[in-house]
C-alpha positions in Angstrom: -51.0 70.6 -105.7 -49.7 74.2 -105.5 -52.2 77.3 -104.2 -51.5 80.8 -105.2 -53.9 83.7 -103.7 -52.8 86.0 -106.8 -55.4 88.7 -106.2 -58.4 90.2 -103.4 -60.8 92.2 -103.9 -63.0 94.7 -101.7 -66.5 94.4 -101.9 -69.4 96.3 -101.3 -72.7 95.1 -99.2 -75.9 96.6 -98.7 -76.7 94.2 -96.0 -73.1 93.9 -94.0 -70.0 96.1 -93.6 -68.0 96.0 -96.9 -65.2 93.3 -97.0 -62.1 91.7 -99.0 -62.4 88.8 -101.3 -59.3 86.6 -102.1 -58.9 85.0 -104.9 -57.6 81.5 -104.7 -56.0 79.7 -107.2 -55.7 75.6 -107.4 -53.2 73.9 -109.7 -53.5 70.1 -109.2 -52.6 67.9 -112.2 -52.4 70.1 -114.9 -55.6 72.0 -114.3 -55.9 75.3 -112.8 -59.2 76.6 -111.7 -60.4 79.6 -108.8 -62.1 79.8 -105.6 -62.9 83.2 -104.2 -63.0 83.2 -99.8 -63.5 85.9 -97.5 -60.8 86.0 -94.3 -64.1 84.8 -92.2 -64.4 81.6 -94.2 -60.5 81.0 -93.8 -60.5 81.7 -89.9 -63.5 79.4 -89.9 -61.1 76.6 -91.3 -58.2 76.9 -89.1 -60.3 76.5 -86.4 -61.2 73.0 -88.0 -57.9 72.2 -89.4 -56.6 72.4 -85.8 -58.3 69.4 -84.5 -56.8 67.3 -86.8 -53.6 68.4 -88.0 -50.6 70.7 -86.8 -51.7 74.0 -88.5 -49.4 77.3 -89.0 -49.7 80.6 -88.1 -52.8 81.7 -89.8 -52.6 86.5 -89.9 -54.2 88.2 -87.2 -58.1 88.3 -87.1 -58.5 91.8 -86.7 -57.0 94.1 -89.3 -57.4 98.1 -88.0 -56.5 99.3 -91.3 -58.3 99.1 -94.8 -55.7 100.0 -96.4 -54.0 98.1 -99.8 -50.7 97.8 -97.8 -52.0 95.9 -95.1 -54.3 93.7 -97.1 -51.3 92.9 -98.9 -49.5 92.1 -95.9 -52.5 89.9 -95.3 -52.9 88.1 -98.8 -49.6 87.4 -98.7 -50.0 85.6 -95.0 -52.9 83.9 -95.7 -51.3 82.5 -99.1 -48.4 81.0 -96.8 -51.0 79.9 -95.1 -52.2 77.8 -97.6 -48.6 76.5 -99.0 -47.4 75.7 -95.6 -50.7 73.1 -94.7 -50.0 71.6 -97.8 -46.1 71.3 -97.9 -46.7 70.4 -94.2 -49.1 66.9 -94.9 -48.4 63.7 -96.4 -52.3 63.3 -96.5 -54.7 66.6 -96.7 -58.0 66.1 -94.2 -61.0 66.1 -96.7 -62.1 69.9 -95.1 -58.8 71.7 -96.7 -59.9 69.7 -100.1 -62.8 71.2 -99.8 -62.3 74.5 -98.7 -60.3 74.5 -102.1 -62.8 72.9 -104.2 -60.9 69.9 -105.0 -62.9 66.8 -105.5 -59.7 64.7 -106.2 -56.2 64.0 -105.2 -53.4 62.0 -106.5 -52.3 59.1 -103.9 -48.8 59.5 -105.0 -46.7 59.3 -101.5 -44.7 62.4 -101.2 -41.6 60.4 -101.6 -42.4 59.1 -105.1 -43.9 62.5 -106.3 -40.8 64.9 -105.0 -37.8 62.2 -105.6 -35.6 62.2 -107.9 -35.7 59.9 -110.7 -33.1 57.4 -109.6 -34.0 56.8 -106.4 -37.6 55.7 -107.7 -36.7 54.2 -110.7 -35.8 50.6 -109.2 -39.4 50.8 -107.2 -40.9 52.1 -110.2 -39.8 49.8 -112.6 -40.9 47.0 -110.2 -44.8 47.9 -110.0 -44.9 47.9 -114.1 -46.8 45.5 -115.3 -47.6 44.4 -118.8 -51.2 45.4 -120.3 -52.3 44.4 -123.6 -52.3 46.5 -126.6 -54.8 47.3 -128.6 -54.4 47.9 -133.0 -56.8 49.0 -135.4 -55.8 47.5 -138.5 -58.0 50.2 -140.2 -59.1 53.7 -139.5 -62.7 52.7 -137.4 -64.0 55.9 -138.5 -63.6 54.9 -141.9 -66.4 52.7 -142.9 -65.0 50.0 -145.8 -67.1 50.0 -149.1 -70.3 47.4 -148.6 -69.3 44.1 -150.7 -71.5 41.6 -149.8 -70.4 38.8 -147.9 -67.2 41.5 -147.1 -66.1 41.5 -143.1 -63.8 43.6 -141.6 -62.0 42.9 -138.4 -60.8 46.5 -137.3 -59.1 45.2 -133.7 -56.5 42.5 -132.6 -55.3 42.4 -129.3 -51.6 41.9 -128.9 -50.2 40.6 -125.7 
């Protein structure tokens, strides 16, 4: 899994004070998708994230200035943030996958996913086991011409 916070935003409330958005991105297995968090809602999850694991520095809570440079300084933090709990945990407590909106994770053991490919291959090579096969002796989506008595036997399973 690999987190980027490419982007924030400031937005404007009638209700509340204005306040920054950050954009979030998730790449897990191929897919990419975005989750938008306020500072609040991170703060809120490193005070969670504390009871069960050994958390980093998460930036300061109270930011005087507005300005870009600072919430750049900030982005940039809370992004670490991020890439540090994960590069930090074997296993991620089910409030971080959350927090990201990620409903699944691979149970490769960091060993086997960041290896190389000889040290894994003799472990590897051990769990394979052999699975039958499956051959269409025809196309199935191609229906034969109707003759009669005519049958068709569109799999055979090869082991």
């Amino acid at each position: 899994m690999e987190v980027y916070i490419p982007s924030f935003r400031y937005e404007e409330s009638e209700l509340e004070r204005g306040y920054t958005v950050f954009k979030i991105e998730v790449l897990m297995s191929g897919r990419k998708h975005f989750v938008e968090k306020r500072y609040s809602e991170f703060h809120a999850l490193h005070k969670k994230l504390k009871k069960f694991i050994r958390t980093p520095e998460i930036p300061s809570k109270h930011v005087r200035n507005w300005v870009p440079k600072v919430l750049e300084q900030r982005r940039q933090g809370l992004e670490l943030y991020l890439q540090t709990v994960i590069l930090e945990n074997e296993e991620l407590p089910k409030i971080f996958l959350d927090f990201l909106n990620v409903r699944h994770v691979p149970t490769l053991p960091k060993a086997e996913s960041c290896g190389s490919f000889d040290e894994t291959e003799s472990e590897e090579s051990s769990k394979l086991s052999h699975q039958p096969v499956l051959l269409f002796l025809r196309d199935p989506y191609v229906l034969p011409k109707a003759n009669g008595n005519q049958t068709c036997h569109l799999l055979t399973a090869l082991y």
